[in-house]
DRENDRENTI-916823 format. One record per residue (C-alpha): x, y, z. Coordinates in pm, whole numbers. Layout:
# residues N
[[X,Y,Z]]
...
END
This chain:
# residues 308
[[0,0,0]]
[[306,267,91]]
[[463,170,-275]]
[[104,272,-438]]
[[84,558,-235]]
[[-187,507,-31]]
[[-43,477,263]]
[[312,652,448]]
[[626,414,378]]
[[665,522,810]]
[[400,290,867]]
[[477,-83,758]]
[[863,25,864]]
[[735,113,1206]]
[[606,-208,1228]]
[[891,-395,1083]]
[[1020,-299,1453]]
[[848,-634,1581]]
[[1110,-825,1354]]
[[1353,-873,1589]]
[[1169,-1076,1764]]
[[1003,-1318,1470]]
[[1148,-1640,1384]]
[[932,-1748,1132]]
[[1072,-1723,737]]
[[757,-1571,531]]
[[750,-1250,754]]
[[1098,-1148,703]]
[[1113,-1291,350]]
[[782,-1008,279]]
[[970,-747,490]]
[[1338,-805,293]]
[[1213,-820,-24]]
[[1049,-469,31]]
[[1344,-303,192]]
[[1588,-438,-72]]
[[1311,-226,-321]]
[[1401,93,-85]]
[[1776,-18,-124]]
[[1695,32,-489]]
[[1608,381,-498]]
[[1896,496,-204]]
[[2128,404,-463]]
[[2493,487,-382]]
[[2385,747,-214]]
[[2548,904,121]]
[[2191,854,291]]
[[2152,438,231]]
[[2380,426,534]]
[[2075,521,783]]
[[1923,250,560]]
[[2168,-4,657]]
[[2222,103,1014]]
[[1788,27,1048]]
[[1854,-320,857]]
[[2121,-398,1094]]
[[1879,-251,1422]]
[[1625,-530,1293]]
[[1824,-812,1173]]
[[2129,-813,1444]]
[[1923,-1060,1674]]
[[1824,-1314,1414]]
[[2155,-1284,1266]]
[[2360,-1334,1597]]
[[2163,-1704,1635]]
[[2261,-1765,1281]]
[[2633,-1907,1135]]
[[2733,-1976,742]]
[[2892,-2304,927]]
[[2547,-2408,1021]]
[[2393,-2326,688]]
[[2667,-2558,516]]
[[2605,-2843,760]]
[[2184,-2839,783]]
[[2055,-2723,443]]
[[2052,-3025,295]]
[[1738,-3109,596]]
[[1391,-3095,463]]
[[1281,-3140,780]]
[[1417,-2763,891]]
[[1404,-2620,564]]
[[1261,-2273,638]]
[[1445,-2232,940]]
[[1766,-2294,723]]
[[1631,-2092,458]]
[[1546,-1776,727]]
[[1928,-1844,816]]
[[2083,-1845,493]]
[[1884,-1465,439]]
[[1928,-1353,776]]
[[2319,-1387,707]]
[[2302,-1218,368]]
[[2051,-936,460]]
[[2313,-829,705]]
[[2579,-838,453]]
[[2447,-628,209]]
[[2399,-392,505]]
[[2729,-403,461]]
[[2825,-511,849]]
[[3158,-547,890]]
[[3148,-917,1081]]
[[2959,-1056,817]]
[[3163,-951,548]]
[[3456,-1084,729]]
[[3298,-1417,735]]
[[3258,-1420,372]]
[[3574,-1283,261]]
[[3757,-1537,507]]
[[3527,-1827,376]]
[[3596,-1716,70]]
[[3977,-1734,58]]
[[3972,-2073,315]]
[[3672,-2274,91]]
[[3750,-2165,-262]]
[[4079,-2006,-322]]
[[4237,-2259,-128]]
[[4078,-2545,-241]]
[[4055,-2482,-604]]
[[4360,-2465,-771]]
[[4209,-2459,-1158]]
[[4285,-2798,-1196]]
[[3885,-2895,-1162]]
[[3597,-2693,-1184]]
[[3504,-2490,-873]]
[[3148,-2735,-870]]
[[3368,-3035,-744]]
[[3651,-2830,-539]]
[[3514,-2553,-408]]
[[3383,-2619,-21]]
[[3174,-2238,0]]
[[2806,-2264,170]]
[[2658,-2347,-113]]
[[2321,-2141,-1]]
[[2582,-1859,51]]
[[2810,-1911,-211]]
[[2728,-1637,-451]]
[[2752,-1428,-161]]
[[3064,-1535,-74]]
[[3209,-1535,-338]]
[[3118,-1216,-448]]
[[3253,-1054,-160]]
[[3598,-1187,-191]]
[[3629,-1084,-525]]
[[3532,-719,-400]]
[[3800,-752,-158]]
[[4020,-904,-410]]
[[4276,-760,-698]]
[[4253,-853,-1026]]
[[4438,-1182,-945]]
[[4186,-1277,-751]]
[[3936,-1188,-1009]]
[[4150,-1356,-1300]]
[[4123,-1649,-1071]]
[[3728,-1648,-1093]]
[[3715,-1578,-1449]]
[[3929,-1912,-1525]]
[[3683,-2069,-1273]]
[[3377,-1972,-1452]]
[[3521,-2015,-1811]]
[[3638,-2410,-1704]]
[[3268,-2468,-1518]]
[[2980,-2649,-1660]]
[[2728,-2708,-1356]]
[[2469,-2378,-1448]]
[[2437,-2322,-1081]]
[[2803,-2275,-972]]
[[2846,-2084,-1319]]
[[2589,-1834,-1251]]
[[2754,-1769,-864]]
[[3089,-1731,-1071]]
[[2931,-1513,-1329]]
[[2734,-1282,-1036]]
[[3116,-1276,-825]]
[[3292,-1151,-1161]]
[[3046,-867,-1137]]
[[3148,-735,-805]]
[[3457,-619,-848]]
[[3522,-226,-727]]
[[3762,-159,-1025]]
[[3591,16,-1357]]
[[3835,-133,-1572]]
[[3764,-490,-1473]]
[[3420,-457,-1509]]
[[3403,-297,-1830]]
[[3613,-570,-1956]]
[[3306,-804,-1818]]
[[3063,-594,-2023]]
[[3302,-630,-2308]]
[[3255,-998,-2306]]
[[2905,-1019,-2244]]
[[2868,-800,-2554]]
[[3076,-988,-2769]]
[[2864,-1328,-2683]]
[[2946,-1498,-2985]]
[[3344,-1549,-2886]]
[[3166,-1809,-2655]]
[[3283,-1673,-2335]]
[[2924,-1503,-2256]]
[[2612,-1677,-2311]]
[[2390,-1462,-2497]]
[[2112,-1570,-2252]]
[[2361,-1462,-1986]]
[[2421,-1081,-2120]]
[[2157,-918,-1953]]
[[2232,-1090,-1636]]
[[2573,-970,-1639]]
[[2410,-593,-1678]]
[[2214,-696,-1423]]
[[2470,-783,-1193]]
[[2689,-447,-1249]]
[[2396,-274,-1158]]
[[2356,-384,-783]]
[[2736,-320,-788]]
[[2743,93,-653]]
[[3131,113,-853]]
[[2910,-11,-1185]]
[[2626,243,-1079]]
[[2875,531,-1146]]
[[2888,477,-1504]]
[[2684,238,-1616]]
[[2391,508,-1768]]
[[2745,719,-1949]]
[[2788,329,-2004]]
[[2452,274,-2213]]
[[2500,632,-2445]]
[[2899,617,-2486]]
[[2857,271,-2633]]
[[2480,220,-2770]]
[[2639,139,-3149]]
[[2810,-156,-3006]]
[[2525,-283,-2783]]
[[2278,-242,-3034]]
[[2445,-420,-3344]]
[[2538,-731,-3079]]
[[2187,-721,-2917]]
[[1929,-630,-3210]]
[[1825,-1025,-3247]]
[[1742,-1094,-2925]]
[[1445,-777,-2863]]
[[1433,-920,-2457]]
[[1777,-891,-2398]]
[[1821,-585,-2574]]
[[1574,-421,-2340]]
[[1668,-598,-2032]]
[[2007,-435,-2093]]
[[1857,-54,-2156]]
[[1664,-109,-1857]]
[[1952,-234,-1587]]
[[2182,55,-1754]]
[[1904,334,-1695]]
[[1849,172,-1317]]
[[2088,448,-1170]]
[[1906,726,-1280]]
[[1785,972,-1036]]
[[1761,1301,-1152]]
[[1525,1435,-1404]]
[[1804,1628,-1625]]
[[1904,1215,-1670]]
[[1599,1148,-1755]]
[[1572,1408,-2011]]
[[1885,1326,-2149]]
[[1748,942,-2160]]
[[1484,1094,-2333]]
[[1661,1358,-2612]]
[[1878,1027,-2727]]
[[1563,796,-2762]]
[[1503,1068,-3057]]
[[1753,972,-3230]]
[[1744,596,-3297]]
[[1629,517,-3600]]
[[1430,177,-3535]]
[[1119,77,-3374]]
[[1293,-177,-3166]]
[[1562,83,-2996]]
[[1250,323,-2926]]
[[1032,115,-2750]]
[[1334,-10,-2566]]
[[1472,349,-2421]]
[[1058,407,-2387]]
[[1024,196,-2114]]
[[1328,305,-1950]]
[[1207,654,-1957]]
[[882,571,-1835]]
[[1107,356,-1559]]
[[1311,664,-1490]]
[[1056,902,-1470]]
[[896,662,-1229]]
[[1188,658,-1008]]
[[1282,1047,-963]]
[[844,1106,-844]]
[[924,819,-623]]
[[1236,1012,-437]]
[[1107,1331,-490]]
[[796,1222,-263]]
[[947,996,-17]]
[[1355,983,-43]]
[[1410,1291,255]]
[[1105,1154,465]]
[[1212,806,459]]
[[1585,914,548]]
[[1441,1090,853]]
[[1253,830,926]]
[[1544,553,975]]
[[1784,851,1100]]
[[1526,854,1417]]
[[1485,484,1432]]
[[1835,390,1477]]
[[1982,723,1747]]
END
């Protein structure tokens, strides 16, 4: 009701409060779901930290009960299965509240599970030892607190795998690098899909992925405009991947001078299929600066007070 408007988003997040004391797996899986959609329109910006200071006010009890050791020893038990699930989210809620114990934990299980186990001998699917609820996670986050060793490491990883599953955690870690270079280089390969080394089913999940990443935030819209000729001659045969990719490079907007610019350089394609792609971004984007024009500075407020 708050995301149509009818009610104040202060409302449902006042009574998130009670969440520190639920156990039970569908409340918090309704109530992270919608805060990641707030996380969405904070952004990179200065102000998501009262954002992640509220998610760690609500999640630090469930989270203290909860271990990634556990999670790779019980989730394999049908007969706790929510319980592990709740436990496996609880742990990566509070990472991407970016709390400093938890990221510890992944970075170290990171290095101890994967890096030393998997010496690119095998694919990561049969040496790799990472929670595998948690693995994309984890993996993720030591390649953010990795060089580009570390993320050369990955890529051979992900280029040797076939298991789909362990791919697609490789794929998501390559994304999460905090170096430009690196991940344009991803982009580059995504885009050039038929050199094999990106599926082209894959290419808008690698956009996707940058997206989440605040480092590919920065440039990803400059991204979109500096290199549409190249991303529309590889994507033009595939129409959903073509706007998939428009729409996660447009998801940083904010401002309405982006939008307009969004909107100046949709005039200028010359097909039907580029228009009604940059359309629905623009219609996206417009979307998104009403949304924090109306509730971006309340909402701030809002978890400033909760979490004094």
């Amino acid at each position: 009701m708050a995301e149509a408007g009818i009610l104040e988003y202060k409302i449902p997040f006042t009574l998130m409060g009670y969440l520190a004391k639920e156990t039970e797996y569908l409340p918090w899986q309704s109530a992270i779901d919608s805060i990641r959609k707030i996380g969405n329109y904070f952004g990179s910006e200065p102000e998501i930290k009262h954002l992640r200071a509220y998610i760690k006010k609500i999640g630090l009890p469930l989270y203290h009960n909860a271990s990634v050791d556990h999670v790779t020893d019980t989730y394999l038990n049908d007969d706790t299965y929510f319980e592990n699930l709740l436990e496996s989210r609880s742990i990566a809620f509070m990472c991407s509240a970016r709390d400093a114990s938890c990221l510890s934990t992944y970075v170290d299980h990171f290095k101890t599970q994967f890096l030393d186990n998997c010496d690119g001998t095998q694919m990561s699917s049969k040496c790799s030892k990472a929670s595998v609820p948690l693995r994309a996670g984890i993996y993720c986050e030591g390649v953010a607190a990795g060089d580009r060793g570390v993320w050369a490491r990955v890529f051979e990883a992900y280029q040797m795998e076939s298991n789909q599953v362990e791919k697609s955690s490789l794929l998501y870690a390559l994304s999460c690098s905090r170096e430009v270079d690196v991940l344009k280089e991803l982009l580059a390969h995504a885009l050039n899909w038929p050199a094999g080394v990106v599926r082209l089913q894959d290419v808008d999940s690698v956009f996707s992925f940058v997206s989440v990443n605040p480092t590919g935030r920065a440039f990803l819209f400059g991204y979109l405009l500096d290199k549409w000729s190249t991303i529309y001659a590889s994507l033009k045969s595939d129409q959903g991947s073509l706007r998939h990719t428009v729409k996660y490079c447009t998801n940083p907007i904010r401002t309405k001078w982006e939008v307009d610019e969004l909107e100046n350089f949709q005039k200028t394609q010359p097909t039907e299929l580029a228009k009604h792609a940059f359309e629905e971004a623009i219609a996206l984007g417009r979307q998104r600066v009403a949304w924090i024009s109306k509730n971006y500075d309340s909402l701030t407020n809002f978890f400033k007070i909760q979490t004094l």
